[in-house]
C-alpha positions in Angstrom: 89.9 102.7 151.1 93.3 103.7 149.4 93.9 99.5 148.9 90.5 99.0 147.4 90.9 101.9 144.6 94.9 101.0 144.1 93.7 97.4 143.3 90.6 99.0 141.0 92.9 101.2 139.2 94.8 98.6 138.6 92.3 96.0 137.3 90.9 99.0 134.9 94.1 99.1 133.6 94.9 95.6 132.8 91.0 94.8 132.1 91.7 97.5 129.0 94.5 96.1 127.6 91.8 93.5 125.6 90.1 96.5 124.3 91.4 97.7 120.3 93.6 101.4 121.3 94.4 101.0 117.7 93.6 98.8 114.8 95.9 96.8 112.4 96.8 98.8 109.3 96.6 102.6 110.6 99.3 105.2 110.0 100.5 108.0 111.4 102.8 111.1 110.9 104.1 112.9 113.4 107.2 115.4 113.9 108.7 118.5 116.2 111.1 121.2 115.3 112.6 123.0 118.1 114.9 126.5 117.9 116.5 127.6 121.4 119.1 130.5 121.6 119.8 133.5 124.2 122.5 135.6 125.4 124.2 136.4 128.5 125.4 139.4 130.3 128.2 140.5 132.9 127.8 143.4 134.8 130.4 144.8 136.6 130.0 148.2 137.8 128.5 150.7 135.3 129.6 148.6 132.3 127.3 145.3 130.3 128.9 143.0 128.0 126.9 140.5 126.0 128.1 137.3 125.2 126.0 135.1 122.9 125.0 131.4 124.8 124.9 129.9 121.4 121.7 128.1 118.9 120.5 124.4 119.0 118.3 123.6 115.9 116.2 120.6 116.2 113.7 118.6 113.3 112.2 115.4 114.0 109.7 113.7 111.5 108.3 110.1 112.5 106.0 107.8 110.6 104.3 104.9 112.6 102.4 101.9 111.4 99.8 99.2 113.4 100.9 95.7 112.6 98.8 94.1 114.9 95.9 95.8 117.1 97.7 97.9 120.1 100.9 97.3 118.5 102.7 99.9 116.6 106.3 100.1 114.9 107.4 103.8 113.9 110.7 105.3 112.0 111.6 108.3 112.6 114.5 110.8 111.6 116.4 113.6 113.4 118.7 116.0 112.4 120.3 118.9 115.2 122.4 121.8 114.8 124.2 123.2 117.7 126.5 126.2 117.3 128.5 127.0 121.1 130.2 130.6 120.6 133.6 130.7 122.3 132.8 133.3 125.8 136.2 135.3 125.2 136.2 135.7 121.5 132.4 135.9 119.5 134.5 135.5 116.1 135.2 131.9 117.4 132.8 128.9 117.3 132.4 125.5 117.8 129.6 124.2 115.0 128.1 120.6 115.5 126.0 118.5 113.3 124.3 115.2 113.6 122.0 113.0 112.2 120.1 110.2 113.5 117.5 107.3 112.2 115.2 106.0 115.3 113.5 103.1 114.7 111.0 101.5 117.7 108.0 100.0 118.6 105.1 100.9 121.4 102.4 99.0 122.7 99.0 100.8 123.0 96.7 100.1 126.2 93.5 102.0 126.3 92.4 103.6 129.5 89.7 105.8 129.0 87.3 104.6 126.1 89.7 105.6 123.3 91.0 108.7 124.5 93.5 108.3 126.6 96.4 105.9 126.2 99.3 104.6 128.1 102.4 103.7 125.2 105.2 102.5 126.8 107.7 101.6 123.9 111.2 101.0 123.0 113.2 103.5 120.5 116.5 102.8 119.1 119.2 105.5 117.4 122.4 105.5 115.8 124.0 109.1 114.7 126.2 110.0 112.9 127.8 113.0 112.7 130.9 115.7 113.4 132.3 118.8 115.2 134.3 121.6 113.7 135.7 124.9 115.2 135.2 127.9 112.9 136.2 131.7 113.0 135.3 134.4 110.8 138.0 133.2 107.7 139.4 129.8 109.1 137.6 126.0 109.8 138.4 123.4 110.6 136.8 119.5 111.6 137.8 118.7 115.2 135.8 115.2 115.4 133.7 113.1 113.6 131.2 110.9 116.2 129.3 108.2 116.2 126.3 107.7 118.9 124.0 104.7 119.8 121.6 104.9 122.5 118.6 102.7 123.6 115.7 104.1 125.5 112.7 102.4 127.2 110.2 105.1 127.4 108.4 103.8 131.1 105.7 107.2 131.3 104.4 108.0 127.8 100.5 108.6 127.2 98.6 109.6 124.4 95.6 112.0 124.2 93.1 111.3 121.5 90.5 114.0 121.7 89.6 113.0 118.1 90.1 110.3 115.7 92.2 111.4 113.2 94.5 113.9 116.1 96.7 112.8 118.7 98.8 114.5 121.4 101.7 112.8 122.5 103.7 113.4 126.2 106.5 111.4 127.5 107.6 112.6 131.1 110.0 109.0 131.8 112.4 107.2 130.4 115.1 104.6 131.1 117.9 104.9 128.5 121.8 104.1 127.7 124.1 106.2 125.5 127.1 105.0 123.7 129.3 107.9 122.1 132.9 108.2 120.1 134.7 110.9 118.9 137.4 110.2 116.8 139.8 113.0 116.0 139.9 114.4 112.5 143.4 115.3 112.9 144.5 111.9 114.0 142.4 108.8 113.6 144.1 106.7 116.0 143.0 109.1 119.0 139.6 108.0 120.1 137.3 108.9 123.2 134.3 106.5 123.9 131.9 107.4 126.6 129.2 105.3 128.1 126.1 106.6 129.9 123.2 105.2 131.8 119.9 107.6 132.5 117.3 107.1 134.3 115.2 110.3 134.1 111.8 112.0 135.7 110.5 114.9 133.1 108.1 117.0 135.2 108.0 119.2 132.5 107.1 116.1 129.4 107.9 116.4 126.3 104.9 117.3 124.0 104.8 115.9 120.2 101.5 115.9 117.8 100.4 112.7 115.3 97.9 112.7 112.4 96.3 109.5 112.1 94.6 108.1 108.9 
């Protein structure tokens, strides 16, 4: 019995993939801004320090466009702030910016009568950006980087519970990360670092689109 509804899963799936998810010539906009920050604290004995953990801004707006039924090709933009407090001295801070454009496509394949989509899709992004260390009357820029990365995004869906809203959830990808720092106090000294991810988010990540 487990066979026989595998193998009809499976032909509902591929049997949908005629059927229009989307229609050549819609649009959409979509974006997320996310704010995280906290603090820590030591106890020892009768006595609590503090120590700040530090504040990671995030914005991300996306446009997307239908080229073909199904098919989609989107642009998006995204821009994070991350500031990392030193733990011995709060006056001290590292302070890092960076700025990416992420352009990628997704194929649309309807599984339950418009919906409920699977998007699998490919996203490219190349950053830009730098790092600087900072106290209460000195800075200084530590590095400027550069950042490529390529990500397959294997479990992505799409909830339609109307026409013109979407929600968007992505709990897998398959992605590779290419990133240099290059010293701001001497050019020639260079750190390059390759990674290769293959991740399970049981948690997703949620975004929302407006189509019209």
């Amino acid at each position: 019995m487990k066979r026989i509804a595998i193998v009809c899963a499976l032909m509902c799936i591929i049997g949908s993939t005629t059927l229009s998810a989307q229609n050549r010539g819609d649009m959409y906009i979509s974006g997320s801004l996310s704010l995280s920050g906290g603090t820590s604290t030591d106890i020892t004995g009768n006595t609590s320090t503090k120590h700040p953990e530090g504040i990671s801004l995030g914005l991300s707006p996306q446009f997307g466009y239908f080229i073909m039924d199904n098919l989609e090709l989107h642009l998006g933009l995204y821009y994070n702030y991350t500031k990392s407090p030193s733990f011995s001295d709060p006056t001290e801070r590292t302070n890092t910016n960076m700025f990416f454009i992420q352009p990628g496509v997704s194929y649309y394949v309807n599984l339950l009568d418009g919906k409920f989509f699977y998007t699998p899709g490919v996203d490219l992004g190349l950053g830009f950006g730098g790092q600087s260390y900072k106290t209460d009357s000195f800075k200084q820029k530590m590095y400027s980087i550069t950042r490529f990365y390529i990500t397959f995004k294997l479990l992505s869906f799409e909830l339609r519970p109307v026409d013109y809203f979407g929600i968007s959830f992505q709990a897998g990808d398959l992605t590779y990360t290419f990133n240099q720092q290059v010293s701001a106090l001497d050019k020639d000294n260079k750190t390059n670092r390759s990674s290769f991810n293959l991740g399970l988010n049981l948690g997703a990540t949620i975004g929302f689109r407006y189509y019209f």
